[in-house]
VEXPA-699879 format. One line per 8 residues: number of its first residue (from 1); their letters; for each residue z, y, x of C-alpha. Coordinates in nm, 2 decimals. Example, Ala and Ser with C-alpha at 12.3 -4.5 7.8 and 13.67 -1.06 7.14 Angstrom:
residues 2
1	AS	0.78,-0.45,1.23 ~ 0.71,-0.11,1.37
***
This chain:
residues 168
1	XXXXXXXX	2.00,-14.55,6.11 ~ 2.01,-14.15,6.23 ~ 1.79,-13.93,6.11 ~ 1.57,-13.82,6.42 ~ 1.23,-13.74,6.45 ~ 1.02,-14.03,6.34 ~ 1.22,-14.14,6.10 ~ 1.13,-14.18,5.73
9	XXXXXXXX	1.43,-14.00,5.50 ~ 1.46,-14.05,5.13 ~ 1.71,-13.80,4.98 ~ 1.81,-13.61,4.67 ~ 1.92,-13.28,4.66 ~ 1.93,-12.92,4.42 ~ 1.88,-12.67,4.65 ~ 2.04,-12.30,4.45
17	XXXXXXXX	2.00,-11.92,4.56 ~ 2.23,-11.77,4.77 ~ 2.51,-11.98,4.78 ~ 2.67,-12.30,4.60 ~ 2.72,-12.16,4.24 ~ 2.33,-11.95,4.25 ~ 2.06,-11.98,4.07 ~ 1.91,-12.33,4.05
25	XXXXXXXX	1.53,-12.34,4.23 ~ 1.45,-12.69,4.28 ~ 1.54,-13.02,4.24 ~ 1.51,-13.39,4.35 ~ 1.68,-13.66,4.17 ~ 1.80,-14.02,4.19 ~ 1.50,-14.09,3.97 ~ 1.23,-13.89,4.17
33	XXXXXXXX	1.34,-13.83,4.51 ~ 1.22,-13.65,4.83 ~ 1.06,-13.86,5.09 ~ 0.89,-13.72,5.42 ~ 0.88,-13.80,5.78 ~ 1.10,-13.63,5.99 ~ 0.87,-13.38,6.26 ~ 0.58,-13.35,6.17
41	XXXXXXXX	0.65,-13.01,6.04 ~ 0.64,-13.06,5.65 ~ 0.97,-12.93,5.62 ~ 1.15,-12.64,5.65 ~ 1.22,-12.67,6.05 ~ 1.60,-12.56,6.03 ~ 1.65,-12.78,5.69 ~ 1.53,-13.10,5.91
49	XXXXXXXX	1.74,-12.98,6.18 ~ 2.08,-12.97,5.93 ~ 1.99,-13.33,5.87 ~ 1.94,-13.49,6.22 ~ 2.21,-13.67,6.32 ~ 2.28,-13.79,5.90 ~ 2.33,-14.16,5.82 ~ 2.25,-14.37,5.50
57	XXXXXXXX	2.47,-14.29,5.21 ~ 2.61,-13.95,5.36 ~ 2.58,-13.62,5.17 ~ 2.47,-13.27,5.28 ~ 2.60,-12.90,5.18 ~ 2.50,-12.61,5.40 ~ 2.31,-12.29,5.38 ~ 1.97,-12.19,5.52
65	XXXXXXXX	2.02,-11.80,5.60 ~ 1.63,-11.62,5.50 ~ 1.53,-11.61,5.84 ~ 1.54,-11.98,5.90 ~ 1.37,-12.05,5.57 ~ 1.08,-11.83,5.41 ~ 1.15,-11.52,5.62 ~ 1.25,-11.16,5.53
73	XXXXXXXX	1.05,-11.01,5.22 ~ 0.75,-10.90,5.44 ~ 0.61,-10.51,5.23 ~ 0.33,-10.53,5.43 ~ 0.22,-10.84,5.18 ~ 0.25,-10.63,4.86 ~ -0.08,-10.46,4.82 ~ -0.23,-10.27,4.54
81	XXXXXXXX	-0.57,-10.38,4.42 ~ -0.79,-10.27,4.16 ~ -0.84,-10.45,3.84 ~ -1.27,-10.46,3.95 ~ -1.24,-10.69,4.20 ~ -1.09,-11.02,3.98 ~ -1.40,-11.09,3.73 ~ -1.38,-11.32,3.41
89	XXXXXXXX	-1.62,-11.53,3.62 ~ -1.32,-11.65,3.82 ~ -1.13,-11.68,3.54 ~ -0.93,-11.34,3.48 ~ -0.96,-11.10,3.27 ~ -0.75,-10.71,3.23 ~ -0.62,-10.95,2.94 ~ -0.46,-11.21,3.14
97	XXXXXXXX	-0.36,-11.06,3.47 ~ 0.00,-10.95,3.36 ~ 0.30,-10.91,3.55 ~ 0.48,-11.23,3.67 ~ 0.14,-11.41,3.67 ~ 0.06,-11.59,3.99 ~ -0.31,-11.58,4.10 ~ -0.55,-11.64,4.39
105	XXXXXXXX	-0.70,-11.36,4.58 ~ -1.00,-11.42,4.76 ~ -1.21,-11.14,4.96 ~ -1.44,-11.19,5.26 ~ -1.16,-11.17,5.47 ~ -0.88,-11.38,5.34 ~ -0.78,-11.62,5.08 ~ -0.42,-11.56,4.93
113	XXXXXXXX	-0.15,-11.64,4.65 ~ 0.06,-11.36,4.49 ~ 0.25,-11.25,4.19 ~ 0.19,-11.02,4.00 ~ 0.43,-10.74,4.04 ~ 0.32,-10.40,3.81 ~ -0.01,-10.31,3.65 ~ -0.17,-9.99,3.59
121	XXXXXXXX	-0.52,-9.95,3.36 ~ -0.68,-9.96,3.71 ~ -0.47,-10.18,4.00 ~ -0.24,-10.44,3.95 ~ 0.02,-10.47,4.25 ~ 0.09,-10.79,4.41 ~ 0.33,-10.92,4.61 ~ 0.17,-11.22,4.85
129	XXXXXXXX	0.51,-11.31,5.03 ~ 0.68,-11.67,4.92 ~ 0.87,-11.65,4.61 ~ 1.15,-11.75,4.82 ~ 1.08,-11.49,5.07 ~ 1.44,-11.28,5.18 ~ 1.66,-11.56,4.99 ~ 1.95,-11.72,5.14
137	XXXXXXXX	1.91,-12.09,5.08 ~ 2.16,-12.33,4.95 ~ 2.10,-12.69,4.99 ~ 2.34,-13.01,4.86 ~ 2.26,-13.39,4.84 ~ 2.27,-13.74,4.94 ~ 2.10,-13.90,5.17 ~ 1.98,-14.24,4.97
145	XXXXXXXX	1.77,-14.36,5.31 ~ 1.68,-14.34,5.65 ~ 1.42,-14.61,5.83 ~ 1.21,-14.58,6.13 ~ 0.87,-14.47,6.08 ~ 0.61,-14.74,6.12 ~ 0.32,-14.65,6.40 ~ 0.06,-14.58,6.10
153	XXXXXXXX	0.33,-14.30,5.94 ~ 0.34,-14.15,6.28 ~ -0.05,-14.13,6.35 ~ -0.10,-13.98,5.98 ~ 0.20,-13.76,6.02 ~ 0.29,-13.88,5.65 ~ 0.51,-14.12,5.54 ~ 0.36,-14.37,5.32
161	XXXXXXXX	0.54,-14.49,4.96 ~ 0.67,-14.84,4.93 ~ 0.43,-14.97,4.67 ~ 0.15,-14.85,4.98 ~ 0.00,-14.61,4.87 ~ -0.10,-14.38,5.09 ~ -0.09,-13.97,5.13 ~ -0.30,-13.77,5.35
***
């Protein structure tokens, strides 16, 4: 079977910085592999579109340029915020907000996640974009399944595991 929309694909893969021989990001093995249903927009839109068309068995290679995966690094989503505003009552202190920690903001006007990016005695700067954000993508795998989504999958908009057990 093709993979299409609808469809339920089960598929390792490494996906790797830039190109082929980059740094390694993520990984899905044999072992542990990546299920979803195809269109419901779980996925990186221009990852599922490099696999339409893919049968059973095949393998994959191609690059997802940043624009067509977490967007260009966005400086409008680094922001400066002083130290004040996180409280040990949430859980941070001047102690443990250091640089290349990931936290949760929360205001009255938005909720976000960021990493740490420099600290002062008085602001810590954070940088909200995806860690991905302004990487080129490389993706490369096999495709170890493809079946047609049963009418339940498609009304949840999730597939649901062989042993039936089902994800929201």
């Amino acid at each position: 079977m093709e993979i299409q929309d609808n469809t339920v694909v089960t598929l390792s893969y490494h996906v790797r910085k830039k190109d082929e021989e980059g740094e390694l990001v993520d990984f899905s093995g044999q072992s542990y592999p990546l299920r979803f249903l195809v269109g419901t927009g779980k996925m990186l839109p221009y990852f599922e579109e490099q696999l339409k068309g893919r049968n059973h068995n095949e393998t994959f290679a191609f690059r997802l340029p940043a624009d067509f995966a977490y967007g260009k690094k966005d400086e409008s989503l680094i922001k400066t915020i002083p130290i004040q505003e996180f409280t040990e009552k949430e859980g941070y202190t001047k102690e443990t907000l250091e640089i290349g920690s990931f936290i949760r903001y929360e205001n009255s006007e938005e909720s976000q996640s960021g990493q740490i990016i420099d600290k002062s005695r008085k602001d810590i700067k954070v940088d909200f974009n995806h860690p991905l954000a302004g990487q080129d993508l490389f993706f490369k795998g096999n495709i170890i399944s493809v079946r047609k989504a049963s009418f339940e999958e498609i009304e949840r908009q999730h597939h649901i595991e062989p042993d039936g057990i089902r994800f929201q």
